[in-house]
C-alpha positions as CSV (number, residue, x, y, z in Angstrom):
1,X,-20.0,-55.4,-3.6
2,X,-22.5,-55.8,-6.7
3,X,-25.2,-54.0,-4.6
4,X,-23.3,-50.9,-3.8
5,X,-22.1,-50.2,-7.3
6,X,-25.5,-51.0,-8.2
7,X,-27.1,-48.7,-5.7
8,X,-24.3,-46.0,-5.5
9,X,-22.9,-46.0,-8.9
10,X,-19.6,-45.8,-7.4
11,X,-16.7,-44.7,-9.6
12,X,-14.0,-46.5,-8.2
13,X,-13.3,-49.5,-5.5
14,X,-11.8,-49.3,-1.8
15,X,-9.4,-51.6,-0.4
16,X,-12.1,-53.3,1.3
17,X,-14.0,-53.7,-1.9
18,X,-10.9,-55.2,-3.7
19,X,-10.7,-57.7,-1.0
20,X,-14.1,-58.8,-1.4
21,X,-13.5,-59.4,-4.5
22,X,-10.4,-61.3,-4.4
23,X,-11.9,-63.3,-1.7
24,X,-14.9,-64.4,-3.8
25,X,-12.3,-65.0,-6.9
26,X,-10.2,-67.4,-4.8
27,X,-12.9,-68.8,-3.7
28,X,-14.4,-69.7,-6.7
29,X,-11.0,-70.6,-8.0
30,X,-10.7,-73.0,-5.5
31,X,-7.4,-72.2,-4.6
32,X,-5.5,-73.4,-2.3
33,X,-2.4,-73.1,-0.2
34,X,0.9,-72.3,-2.1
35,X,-1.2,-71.4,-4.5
36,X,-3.3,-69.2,-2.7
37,X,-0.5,-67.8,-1.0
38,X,1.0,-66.8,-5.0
39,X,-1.8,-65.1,-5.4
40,X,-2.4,-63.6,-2.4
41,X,1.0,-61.9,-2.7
42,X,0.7,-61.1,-6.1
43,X,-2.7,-59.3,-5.4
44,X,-1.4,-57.4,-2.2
45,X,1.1,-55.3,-4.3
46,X,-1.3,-54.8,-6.8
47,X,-4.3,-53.4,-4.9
48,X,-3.5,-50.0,-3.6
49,X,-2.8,-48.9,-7.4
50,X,-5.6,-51.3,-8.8
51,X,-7.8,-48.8,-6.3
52,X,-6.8,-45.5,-7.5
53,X,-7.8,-46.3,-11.1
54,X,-11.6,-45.3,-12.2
55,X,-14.3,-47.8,-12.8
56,X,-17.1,-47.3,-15.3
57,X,-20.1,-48.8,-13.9
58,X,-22.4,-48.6,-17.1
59,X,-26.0,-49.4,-17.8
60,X,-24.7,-51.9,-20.7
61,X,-21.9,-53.6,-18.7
62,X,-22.9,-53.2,-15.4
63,X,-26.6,-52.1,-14.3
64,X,-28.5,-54.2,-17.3
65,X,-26.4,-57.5,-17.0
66,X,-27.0,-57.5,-12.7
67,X,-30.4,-56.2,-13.0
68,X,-30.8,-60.1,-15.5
69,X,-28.7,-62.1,-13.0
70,X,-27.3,-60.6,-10.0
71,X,-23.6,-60.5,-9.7
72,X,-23.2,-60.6,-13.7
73,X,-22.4,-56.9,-14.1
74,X,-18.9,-56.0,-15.2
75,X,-16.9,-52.6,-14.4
76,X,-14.8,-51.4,-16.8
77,X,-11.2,-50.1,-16.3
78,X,-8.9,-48.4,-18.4
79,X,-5.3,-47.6,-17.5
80,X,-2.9,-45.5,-19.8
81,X,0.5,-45.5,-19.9
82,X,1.7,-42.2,-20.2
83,X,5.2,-42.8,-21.8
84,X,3.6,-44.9,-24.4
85,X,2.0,-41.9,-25.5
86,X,1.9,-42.3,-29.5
87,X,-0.5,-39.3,-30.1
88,X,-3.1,-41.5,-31.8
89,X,-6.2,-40.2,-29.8
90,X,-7.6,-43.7,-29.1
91,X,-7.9,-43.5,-25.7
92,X,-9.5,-40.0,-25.6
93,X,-12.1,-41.4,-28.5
94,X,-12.7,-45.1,-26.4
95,X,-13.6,-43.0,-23.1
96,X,-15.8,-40.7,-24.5
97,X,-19.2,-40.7,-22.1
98,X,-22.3,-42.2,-23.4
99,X,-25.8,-41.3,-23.1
């Protein structure tokens, strides 16, 4: 999954991608059985939305820190709740683009 975002710069992740990752997390996590099964579950109704939200695969987070070690990069995701809404223009001033 590093590798595509790498290569494509994609800007958010399918299912498929999702899994992979989860995969690899449980993996490392060593998890196993019930446990696995929590989380497993947990994950499944989490994923279709986790997938509609953008990524932001930057140079700083992403592209710099895979190019070093591959499979360091981190994406960056940023979910607003709408009825939360104070006004205080955080959010639009946090996701400014950078150049």
């Amino acid at each position: 999954m590093d590798k595509k975002l790498a290569d494509t710069g994609a800007r958010s992740l399918s299912r498929a991608d999702l899994d992979e990752g989860f995969n690899w997390l449980v993996e490392k996590l060593g998890a196993e059985g019930d446990e696995k099964e929590t989380m497993a579950a947990a994950f499944a109704g989490a994923a279709d939305k986790i997938g509609r939200l953008p990524v932001a695969v930057a140079p700083v987070l992403f592209h710099d820190a895979h190019k070093a070690s591959r499979g360091s990069g981190l994406l960056l995701g940023l979910a607003i709740d709408p009825t939360a809404c104070q006004a205080c223009r955080i959010c639009a001033r946090s996701a400014r683009p950078t150049r």
